[in-house]
Steps between C-alpha positions, in 0.01 A plus 500: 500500500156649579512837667351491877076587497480913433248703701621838419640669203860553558711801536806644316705813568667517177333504171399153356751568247779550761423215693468266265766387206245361232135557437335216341193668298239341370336680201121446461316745742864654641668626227259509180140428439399436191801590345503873627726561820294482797506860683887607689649225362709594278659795662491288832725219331710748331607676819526107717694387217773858520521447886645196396244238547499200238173442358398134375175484314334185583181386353254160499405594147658296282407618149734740382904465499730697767603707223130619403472548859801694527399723177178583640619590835756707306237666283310582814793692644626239702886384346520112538677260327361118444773396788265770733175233419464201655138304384341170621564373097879464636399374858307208351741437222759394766244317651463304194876479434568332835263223389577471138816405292621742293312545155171362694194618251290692682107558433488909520129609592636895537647783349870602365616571825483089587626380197805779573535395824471101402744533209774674752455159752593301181149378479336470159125653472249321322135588362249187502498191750564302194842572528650292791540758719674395861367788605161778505627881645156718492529857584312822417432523121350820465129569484511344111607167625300238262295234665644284331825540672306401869381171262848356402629596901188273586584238265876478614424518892262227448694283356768516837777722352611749771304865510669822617353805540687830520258631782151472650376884499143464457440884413721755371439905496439667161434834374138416503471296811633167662504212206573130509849381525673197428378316810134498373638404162676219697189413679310408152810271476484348855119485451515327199769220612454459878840573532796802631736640444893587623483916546765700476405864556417733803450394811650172405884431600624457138415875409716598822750304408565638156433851630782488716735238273477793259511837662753398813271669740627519838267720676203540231171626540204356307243737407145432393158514454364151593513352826408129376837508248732796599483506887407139522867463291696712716323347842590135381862653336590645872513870355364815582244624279323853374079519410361775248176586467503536133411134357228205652540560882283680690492682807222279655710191356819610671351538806368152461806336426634151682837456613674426216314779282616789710784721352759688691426845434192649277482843282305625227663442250915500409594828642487316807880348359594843589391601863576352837210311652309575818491332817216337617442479876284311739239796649284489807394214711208366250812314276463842248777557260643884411675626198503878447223665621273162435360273757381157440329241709286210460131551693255268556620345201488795243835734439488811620713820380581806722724819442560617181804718333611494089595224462236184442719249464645503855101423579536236285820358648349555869162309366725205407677483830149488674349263262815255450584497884134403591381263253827311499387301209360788276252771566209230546163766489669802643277771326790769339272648239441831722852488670601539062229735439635734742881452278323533142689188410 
């Protein structure tokens, strides 16, 4: 059930961690970049995780297995075990399950992590169209992935046999900068045959699903970096959901955001797990928002940013309230670049 249209970050009087049971990570721009843990994180998890708060790693990359996930996380700092990751490989290989019998052959255009996943559903992964498969399952193969791999997809979707893709991310972050992902690998494909496919990953229903089949969530958080795939997820899952600032989204973008883009509550980056978050109240008769020692309001069509105080990121919260609550639909030409000048974000 979709959450009722946000025009304020929320507030909480306990720590994220407290008031919530699970937190559903994502781990591209939240956790790591590039490999290397992203700034706070791992002490930030550490501490959410000895409060008692169970952490679920869930990802729309598809290449490598839970248990290299887990390992990595592991080597980072960050103790997980492969039941701790949950990956769009294993979202869309129940997707295909549902549809196929058991021992369907299955035309893998991916990494490990989908064959892993594929083998586990009882599914049997396959290399060339040649080889009767039922079935293609595409998902992120790593920035080696041959051409020629993209060819035989495009040779089996033409021909009518059913295409599946583990996720439609366009970009994703990198140590040197945001990089194709596996939906503009999957857009050669569409491209190419005139035809789509069934998605599985973030923001899409069957990534929620397995999420929560496999964690037992009953009050989780999801916390990300994207607002098309993370808090787009949450929004259509009916759960509450935390933004950092470390991966794709930007401030500007944020304030931007349509309905079902906007999360619950907004922080820097994943110390916010660990802190209460602030109120933010209606302010004056001009329909101006205040959190902290920040005012916001919307002027003649351009945000505008009073006050000041420590802490930037109440600015940023009250800027969202101003900006969601008047454009209704998104920001639509409200000039913020000098309301987040004056918070250096």
């Amino acid at each position: 059930m979709n959450q009722p249209v946000r025009t304020r970050p929320e507030p909480s009087r306990r720590p994220l961690n407290e008031a919530y049971d699970t937190a559903l990570l994502d781990l591209d721009g939240v956790v790591y970049a590039g490999g290397e843990a992203i700034d706070h994180a791992v002490e930030s998890l550490v501490a959410a995780r000895d409060d008692g708060m169970r952490l679920a790693y869930v990802t729309n990359n598809a290449l490598r297995t839970p248990a290299a996930v887990a390992e990595h996380l592991t080597r980072l700092g960050m103790p997980a075990g492969a039941d701790d990751v949950i990956t769009s490989a294993q979202a869309v290989a129940r997707l295909i399950s549902e549809q196929l019998p058991q021992g369907a052959r299955v035309l893998v255009i991916g990494g490990e992590g989908l064959r892993v996943a594929l083998r586990e559903r009882g599914l049997t992964p396959v290399d060339s169209a040649d080889d009767d498969p039922a079935a293609v399952a595409q998902g992120y193969g790593g920035p080696d992935l041959p051409w020629a791999r993209l060819m035989e997809a495009g040779y089996a979707v033409a021909r009518g046999v059913p295409w599946f893709a583990s996720n439609l991310d366009l970009t994703i972050p990198s140590g040197r900068g945001i990089a194709p992902g596996n939906g503009a690998a999957v857009e050669v494909v569409r491209i190419a045959t005139g035809k789509s496919p069934q998605a599985a990953g973030k923001p899409l229903p069957p990534m929620h699903r397995e999420t929560i089949l496999r964690t037992g969530a009953r009050r989780p958080l999801v916390v990300g970096d994207r607002l098309d795939t993370d808090i787009e997820g949450a929004y259509a899952g009916g759960v509450d959901s935390l933004l950092v600032l470390t991966g794709v989204t930007t401030p500007a973008q944020l304030l931007a955001a349509e309905p079902g883009h906007r999360p619950s509550y907004v922080d820097r980056d994943l110390r916010g797990l660990l802190t209460p978050q602030p109120e933010v109240e209606p302010h004056g008769a001009a329909g101006g928002f205040r959190c902290g020692g920040w005012t916001a309001r919307v002027e003649n069509g351009a945000l505008v940013l009073d006050g000041g105080g420590d802490q930037p990121l109440d600015g940023l919260r009250a800027l969202c309230a101003a900006a969601w609550a008047e454009a209704g639909d998104g920001v639509s030409g409200a000039d913020a670049g000098k309301a987040l000048a004056r918070l250096g974000l």
